[in-house]
N, C-alpha and C positions, 0 to 999 in steps of 0.2 A: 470350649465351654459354650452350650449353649443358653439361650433365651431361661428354660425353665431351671438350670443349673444358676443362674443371676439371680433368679428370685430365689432360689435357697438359700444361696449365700445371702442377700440382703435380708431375707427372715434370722438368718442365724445374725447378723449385723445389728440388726434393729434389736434382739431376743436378750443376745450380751448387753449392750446398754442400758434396756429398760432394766437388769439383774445388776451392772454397777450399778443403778441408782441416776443416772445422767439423765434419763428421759423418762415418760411415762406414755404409753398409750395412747391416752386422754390427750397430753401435751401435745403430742407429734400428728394426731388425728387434726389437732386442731390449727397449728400451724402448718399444714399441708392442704386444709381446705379440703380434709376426707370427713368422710361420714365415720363415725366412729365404729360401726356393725361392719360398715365396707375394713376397713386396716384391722379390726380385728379376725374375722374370717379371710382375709391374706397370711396375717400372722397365725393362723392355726391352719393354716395350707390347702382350706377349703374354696379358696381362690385362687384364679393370678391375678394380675395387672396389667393394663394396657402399657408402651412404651411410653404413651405419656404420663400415665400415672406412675410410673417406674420413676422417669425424668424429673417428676413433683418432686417426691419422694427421697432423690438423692440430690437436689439440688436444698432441700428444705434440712437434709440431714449434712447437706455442706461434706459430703464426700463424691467420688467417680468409681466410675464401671470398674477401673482400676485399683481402686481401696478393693474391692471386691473378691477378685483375685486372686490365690495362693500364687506367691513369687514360684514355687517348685512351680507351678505351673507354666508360669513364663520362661523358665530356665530350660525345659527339656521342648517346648516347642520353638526355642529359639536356638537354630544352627549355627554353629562355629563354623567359619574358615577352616581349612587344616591346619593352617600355623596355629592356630588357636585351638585344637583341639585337644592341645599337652596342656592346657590350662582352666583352672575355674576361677570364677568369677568368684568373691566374698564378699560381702554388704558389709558397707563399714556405717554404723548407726551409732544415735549419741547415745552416753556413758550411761541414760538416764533408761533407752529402750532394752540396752544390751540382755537383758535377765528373760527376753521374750522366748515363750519356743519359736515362736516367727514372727516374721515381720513384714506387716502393709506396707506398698509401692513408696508409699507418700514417709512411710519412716527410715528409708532405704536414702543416707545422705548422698552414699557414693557407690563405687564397686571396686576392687583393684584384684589383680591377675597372681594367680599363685601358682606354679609348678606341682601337677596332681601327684606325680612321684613322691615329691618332699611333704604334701598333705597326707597320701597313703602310707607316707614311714612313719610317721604320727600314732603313737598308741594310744588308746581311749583307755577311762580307770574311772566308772561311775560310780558313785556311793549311794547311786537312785537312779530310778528306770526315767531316764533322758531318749528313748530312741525317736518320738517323733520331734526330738527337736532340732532345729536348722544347728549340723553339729557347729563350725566355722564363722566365726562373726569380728569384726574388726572395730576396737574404740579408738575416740584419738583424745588425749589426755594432755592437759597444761602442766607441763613439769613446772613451774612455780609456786602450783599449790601444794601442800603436803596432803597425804604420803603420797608421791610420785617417785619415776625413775630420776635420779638427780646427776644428767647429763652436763649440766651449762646452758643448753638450750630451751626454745621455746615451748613444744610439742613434740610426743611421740606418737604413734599410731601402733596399738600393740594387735593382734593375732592372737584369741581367746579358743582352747582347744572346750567347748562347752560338753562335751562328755568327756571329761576326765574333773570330775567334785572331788575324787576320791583325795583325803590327807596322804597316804602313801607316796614317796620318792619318786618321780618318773626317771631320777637318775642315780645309782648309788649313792648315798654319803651326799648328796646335792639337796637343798631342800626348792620345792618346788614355788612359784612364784604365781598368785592367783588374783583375781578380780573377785571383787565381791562385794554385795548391794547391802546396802545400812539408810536409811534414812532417807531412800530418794536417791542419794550418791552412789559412784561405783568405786571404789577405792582397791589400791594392788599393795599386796607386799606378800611378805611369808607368813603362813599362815599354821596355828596350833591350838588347843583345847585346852584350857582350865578349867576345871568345875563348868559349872553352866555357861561360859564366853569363848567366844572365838577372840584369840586374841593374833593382834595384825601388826607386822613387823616391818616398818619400810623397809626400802633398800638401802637407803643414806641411813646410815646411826646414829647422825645428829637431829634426826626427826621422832614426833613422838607416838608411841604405840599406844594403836587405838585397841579398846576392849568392847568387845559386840557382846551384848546379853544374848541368849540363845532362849526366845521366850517358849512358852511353855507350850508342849502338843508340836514343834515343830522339830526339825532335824537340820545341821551345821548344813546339811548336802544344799538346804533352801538357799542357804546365803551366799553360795558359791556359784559364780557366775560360770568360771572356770578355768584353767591352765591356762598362761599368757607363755604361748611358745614360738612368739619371734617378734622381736622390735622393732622398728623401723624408726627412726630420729631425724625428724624434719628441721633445717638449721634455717 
């Protein structure tokens, strides 16, 4: 990535925030000690920026070169060893980022090693067009709050197959076990359709089933994080 590929992505950086609502223009002209004409012709691309005005800029917006960055990007100019070449890496991120199609450096908690054989026998079953999104993603969950996997233990770290939303079986007569966003949270169990709710079935059946309203103009596929297709139980 070069110089003028940093200032795109920071344009598109700066362009998202001012559109959540987090920043304004005005605001960030003024707490970067820019003339407001100067940040606004960068942000309509009829400028660049000097590296020190670059350096204002992302020090004033309190991110790095590295927020910047598509992780795909990192991952294919960084070389494996050959023992490592039978394996990918998966970004294990909290419960609360999981629902992203990607994810910045600084949301990335961890990484852990997966066998691409057993990631490739992995069927995808989308209920909505997910292709740009990072399919593979890893949460780690407090089994003592409900609905969790109710091991005995402390923590699991589950393995989210995020193209497969679709309700359909990934295994005959099995029903399938999913993550899904409500409220800020990401919550797992089994998952089904009544009237307008998604209604969510732990795993222990002494816990109680939660009912997601399915508001209105959106589709069940939004809420589905995705397929939780391997456990890992940290004692």
């Amino acid at each position: 990535m070069n110089l003028q590929d940093l200032q795109d992505q920071l344009r598109a950086h700066i362009r998202a925030r001012i559109g959540r609502g987090e920043l304004s223009g005005v605001s960030l002209a003024r707490a970067a000690d820019f003339p407001q004409g100067h940040l606004s012709n960068f942000l309509n691309a009829r400028r660049g920026l000097s590296l020190e005005s670059m350096d204002r800029l992302l020090e004033t917006l309190d991110i790095g070169v590295l927020d910047l960055v598509d992780t795909r990007d990192i991952q294919q100019r960084f070389v494996l060893p050959k023992a490592a070449q039978g394996v990918e890496k998966i970004a294990l991120v909290s419960a609360e980022n999981a629902a992203l199609a990607h994810f910045a450096p600084h949301q990335i908690l961890e990484t852990r090693s997966f066998n691409k054989s057993f990631l490739r026998r992995l069927k995808p079953r989308s209920a909505d067009d997910r292709r740009d999104w990072l399919r593979f993603v890893m949460i780690k969950l407090d089994l003592k709050g409900p609905p969790q996997f109710s091991f005995g233990t402390s923590t699991a770290v589950l393995l989210i197959d995020r193209h497969y939303s679709s309700l359909q079986p990934y295994r005959r007569l099995r029903p399938n076990v999913y993550a899904v966003t409500t409220a800020g949270r990401c919550v797992t169990g089994y998952l089904s359709i009544f009237d307008d709710y998604l209604v969510l079935r732990p795993r222990d059946p002494q816990q109680e089933v939660e009912m997601l309203r399915i508001e209105h103009g959106r589709s069940y596929s939004q809420y589905v994080v995705g397929r939780v297709c391997h456990v890992a139980v940290e004692v």
